[in-house]
N, C-alpha and C positions, 0 to 999 in steps of 0.2 A: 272294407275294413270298418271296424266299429265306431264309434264314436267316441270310446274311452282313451284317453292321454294318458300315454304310454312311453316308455323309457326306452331305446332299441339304438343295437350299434350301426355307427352309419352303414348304408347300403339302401337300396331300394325293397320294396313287398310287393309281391304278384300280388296283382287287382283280386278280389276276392279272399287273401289271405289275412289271417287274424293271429295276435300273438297268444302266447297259453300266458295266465296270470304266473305259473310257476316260473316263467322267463325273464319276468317285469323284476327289476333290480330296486329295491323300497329302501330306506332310510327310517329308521324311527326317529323323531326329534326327543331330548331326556323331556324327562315331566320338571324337573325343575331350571328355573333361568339360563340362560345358556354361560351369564357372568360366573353365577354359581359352580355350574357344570367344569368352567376354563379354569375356574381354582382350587375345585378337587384333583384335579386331573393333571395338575404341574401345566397349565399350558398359561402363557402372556399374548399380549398384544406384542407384533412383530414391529411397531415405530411405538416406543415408549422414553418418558423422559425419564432420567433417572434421577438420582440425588446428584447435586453437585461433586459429592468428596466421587463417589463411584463414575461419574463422567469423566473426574480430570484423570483416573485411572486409568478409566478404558484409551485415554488419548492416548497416557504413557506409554500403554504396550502395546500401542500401535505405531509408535515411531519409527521403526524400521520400514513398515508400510507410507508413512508419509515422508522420510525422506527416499524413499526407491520411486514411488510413483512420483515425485517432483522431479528425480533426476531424467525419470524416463520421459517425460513430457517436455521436458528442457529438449534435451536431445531430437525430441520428435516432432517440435514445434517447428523447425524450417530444412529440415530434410527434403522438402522438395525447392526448395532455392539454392541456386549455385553456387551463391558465398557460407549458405548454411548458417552456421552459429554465429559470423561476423556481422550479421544483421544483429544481435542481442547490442553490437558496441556502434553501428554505424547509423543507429536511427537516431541516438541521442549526438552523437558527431552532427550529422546532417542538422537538426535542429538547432545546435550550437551555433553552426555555420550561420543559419540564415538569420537567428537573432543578431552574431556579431554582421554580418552587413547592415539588418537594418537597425538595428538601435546600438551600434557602436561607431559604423561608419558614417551612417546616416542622418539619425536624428542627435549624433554625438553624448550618447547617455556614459558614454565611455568619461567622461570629463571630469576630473577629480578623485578617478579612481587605480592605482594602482596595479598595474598587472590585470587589466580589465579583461586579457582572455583568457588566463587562469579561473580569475572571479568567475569571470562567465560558465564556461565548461565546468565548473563544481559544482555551481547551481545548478545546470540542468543534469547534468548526472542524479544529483540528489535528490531533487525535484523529481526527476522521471523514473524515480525507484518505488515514490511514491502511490505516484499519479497509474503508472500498472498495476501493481498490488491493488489499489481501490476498482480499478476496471475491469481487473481479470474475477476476483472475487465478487462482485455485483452481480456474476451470469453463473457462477462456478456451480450453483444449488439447480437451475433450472435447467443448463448442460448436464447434468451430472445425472438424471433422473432415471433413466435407464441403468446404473452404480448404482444409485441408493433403492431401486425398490425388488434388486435381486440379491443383495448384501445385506448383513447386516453390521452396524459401526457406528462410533460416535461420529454423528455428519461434520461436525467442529474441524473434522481431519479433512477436508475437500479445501476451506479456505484457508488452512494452515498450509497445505503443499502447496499451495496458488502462490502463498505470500514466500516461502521457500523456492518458489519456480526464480520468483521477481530478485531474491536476496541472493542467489547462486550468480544471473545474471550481472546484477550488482556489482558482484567480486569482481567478473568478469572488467567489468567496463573501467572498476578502479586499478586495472592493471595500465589501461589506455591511458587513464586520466594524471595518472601519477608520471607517466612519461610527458605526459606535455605538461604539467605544472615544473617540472626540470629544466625539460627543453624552453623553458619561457624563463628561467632564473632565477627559481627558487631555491634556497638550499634545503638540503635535507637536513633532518632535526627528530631530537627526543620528543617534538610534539607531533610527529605523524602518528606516534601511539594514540593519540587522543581521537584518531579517526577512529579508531576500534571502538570504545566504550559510545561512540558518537553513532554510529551507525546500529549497532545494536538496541540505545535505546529507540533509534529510529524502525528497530524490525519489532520492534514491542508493539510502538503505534501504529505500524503498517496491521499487526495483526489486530489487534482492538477495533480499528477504524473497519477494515476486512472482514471480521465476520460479524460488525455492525451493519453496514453494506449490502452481504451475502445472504440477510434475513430480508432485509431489504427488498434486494430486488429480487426475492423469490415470491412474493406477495405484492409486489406494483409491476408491474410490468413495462409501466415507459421509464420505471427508474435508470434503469441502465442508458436509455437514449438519454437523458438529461444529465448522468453524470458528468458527461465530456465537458459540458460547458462549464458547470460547477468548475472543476478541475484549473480547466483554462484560466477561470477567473478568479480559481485561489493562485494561479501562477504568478498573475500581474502584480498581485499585493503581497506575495513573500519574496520581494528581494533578489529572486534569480537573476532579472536583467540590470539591475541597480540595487547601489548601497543604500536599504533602509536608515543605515545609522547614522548620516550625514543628510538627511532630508531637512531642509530648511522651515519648518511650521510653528514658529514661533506662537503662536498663540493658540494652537492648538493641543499641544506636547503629547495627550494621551490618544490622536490618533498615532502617532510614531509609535508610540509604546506597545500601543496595539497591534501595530503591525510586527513589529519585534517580536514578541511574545505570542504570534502565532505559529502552533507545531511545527510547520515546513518552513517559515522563516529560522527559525531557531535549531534543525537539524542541520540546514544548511549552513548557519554561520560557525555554528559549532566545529562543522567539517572543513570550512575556510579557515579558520582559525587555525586548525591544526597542521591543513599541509601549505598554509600559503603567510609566510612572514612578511609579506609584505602588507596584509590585513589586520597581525596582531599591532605592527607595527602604527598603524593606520587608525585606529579604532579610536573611536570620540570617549574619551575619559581613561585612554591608557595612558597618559601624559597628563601630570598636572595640569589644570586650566591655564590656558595664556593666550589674552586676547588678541593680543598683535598677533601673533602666530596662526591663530586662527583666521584673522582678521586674512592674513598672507593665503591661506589656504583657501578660503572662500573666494579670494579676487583673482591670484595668478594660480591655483590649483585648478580654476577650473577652465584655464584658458587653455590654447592649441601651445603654448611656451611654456608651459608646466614644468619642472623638473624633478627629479624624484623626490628629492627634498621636500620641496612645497605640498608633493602630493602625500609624504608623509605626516604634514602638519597639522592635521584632521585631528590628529591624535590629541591638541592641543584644547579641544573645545569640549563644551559641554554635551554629557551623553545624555538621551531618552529613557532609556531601560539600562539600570545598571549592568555592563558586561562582566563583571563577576559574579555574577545570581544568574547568567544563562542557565549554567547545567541544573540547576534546581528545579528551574521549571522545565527543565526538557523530560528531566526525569520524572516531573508530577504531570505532565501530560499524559506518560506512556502511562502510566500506573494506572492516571484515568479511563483512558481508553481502553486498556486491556480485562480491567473489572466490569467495565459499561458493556464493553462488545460482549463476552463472553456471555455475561448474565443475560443482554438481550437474544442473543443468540441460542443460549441453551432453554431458556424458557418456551420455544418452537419449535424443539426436537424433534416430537411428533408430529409435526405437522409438515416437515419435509415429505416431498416426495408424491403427495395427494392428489390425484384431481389433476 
């Protein structure tokens, strides 16, 4: 065989055999640039960013695709375990549990607080609506890579049905939670509506923070391993195990405030507040100030002879963060998040999927 490199379908050539050049299959390259050439010729780059107004377009009339592919992955997520979909509600149960033995039984954080396993189980519900939404969407760009580089779509839509997967389950769990907020004494009320608008703004921020996230860890690679802990350790400081609003830091005031006023302390008080009257009832500054009463809460509210009484006295003291200006900032959180994410997010378009 010659020495010329040559173009031939697979199969092998008897020793001695030579191709005819009329065989050789050639290419001509054009004479002018090839950028040139791709925009005479109607042709683009197949991962491009587009304009903003044209991005939130394409999401819209893909919404039928991001909510079917959320529902199908719901469903297909535990299909091979035998309780199936009842895992979506018993993982957050299970957690519940072990927080109310150890820091209700245990180390007595229950002390002072009304209906402490109500309290409890709406925190981590709420909490853990979060904490998935930010974990599933952290991997969803670098699982998904085989989807985006045979498709083409706004990628925006991969951590949108992530966060849709978390907020289906969600429903799910507040069908459970609202039976034991009952079965423990609460009455039902025209503020359960309040869970509605409380939750939603909470699926704004789940999506903002989400495809913040989702750019994230498609370009770090240990981000995902390091999120859990983040997570964990925004848990301890938003209130899920303990009333923020009753923290005794007198000389401090604006760590309390702080803690109040971050996202996941304030979806969740938002959502206590709605389905559970024994916390509106309870809250530091829904009662005129009055020191003795306070004084009463502080010393036998937070003893093992508490009564419900005393434990409603809380109500009598001075608040941290004013609880009528929660919804403000819960609403200018989302707003934040959802401008931040997005922008950071769409500005990477392109560069999903590479390498």
């Amino acid at each position: 065989m010659s020495n010329d490199r040559r173009l031939s379908a697979p199969g092998r050539l008897v020793a001695g055999d030579d191709l005819p050049m009329s065989a050789v299959a050639t290419a001509d390259l054009p004479d002018e640039p090839l950028a040139e050439f791709a925009v005479a010729h109607g042709l683009r780059p197949s991962a491009e960013r587009p304009p903003i107004r044209n991005y939130l377009r394409q999401l819209w009339r893909r919404r039928s695709f991001i909510l079917a592919f959320a529902t199908a992955r719901n469903i297909s997520m535990y299909t091979e375990a035998r309780l199936g979909q009842l895992w979506q509600v018993l993982t957050p149960l299970l957690n519940a549990g072990v927080y109310f033995l150890v820091f209700g039984l245990l180390l007595h954080v229950n002390r002072g607080i009304p209906n402490y396993l109500a309290f409890l189980v709406t925190g981590v519900f709420v909490f853990n609506f979060t904490q998935r939404a930010f974990i599933s969407t952290s991997t969803v760009i670098t699982n998904s890579l085989p989807l985006i580089r045979a498709l083409q779509f706004p990628r925006a839509a991969l951590p949108l049905a992530y966060v849709v997967i978390e907020l289906q389950q969600m429903l799910l769990s507040m069908v459970v939670l609202v039976i034991i907020v009952v079965a423990t004494g609460e009455p039902v009320t025209w503020y359960w509506l309040l869970a509605i608008p409380a939750l939603l703004l909470q699926t704004v921020f789940n999506i903002g923070v989400g495809l913040f996230v989702a750019r994230l860890g498609s370009q770090v690679n240990d981000f995902s391993q390091l999120l859990p802990f983040l997570l964990r350790t925004w848990l301890y400081v938003s209130g899920v195990l303990f009333n923020i609003a009753t923290l005794s830091i007198k000389t401090h005031r604006w760590i309390v405030e702080v803690l109040q006023l971050n996202p996941a302390a304030l979806y969740i008080t938002l959502v206590r507040n709605a389905l559970l009257e024994t916390q509106r009832q309870s809250t530091p500054g829904s009662q005129p100030y009055d020191a003795q009463l306070c004084h009463v809460w502080a010393t036998v509210g937070h003893s093992a002879q508490a009564t419900k009484q005393s434990l409603l006295d809380s109500a009598h003291c001075h608040y941290y963060a004013n609880p009528h200006q929660l919804w403000y900032y819960a609403i200018g959180w989302s707003a934040f998040a959802l401008v931040l994410g997005f922008f950071f997010f769409w500005r990477a378009e392109a560069k999903y999927g590479r390498g």
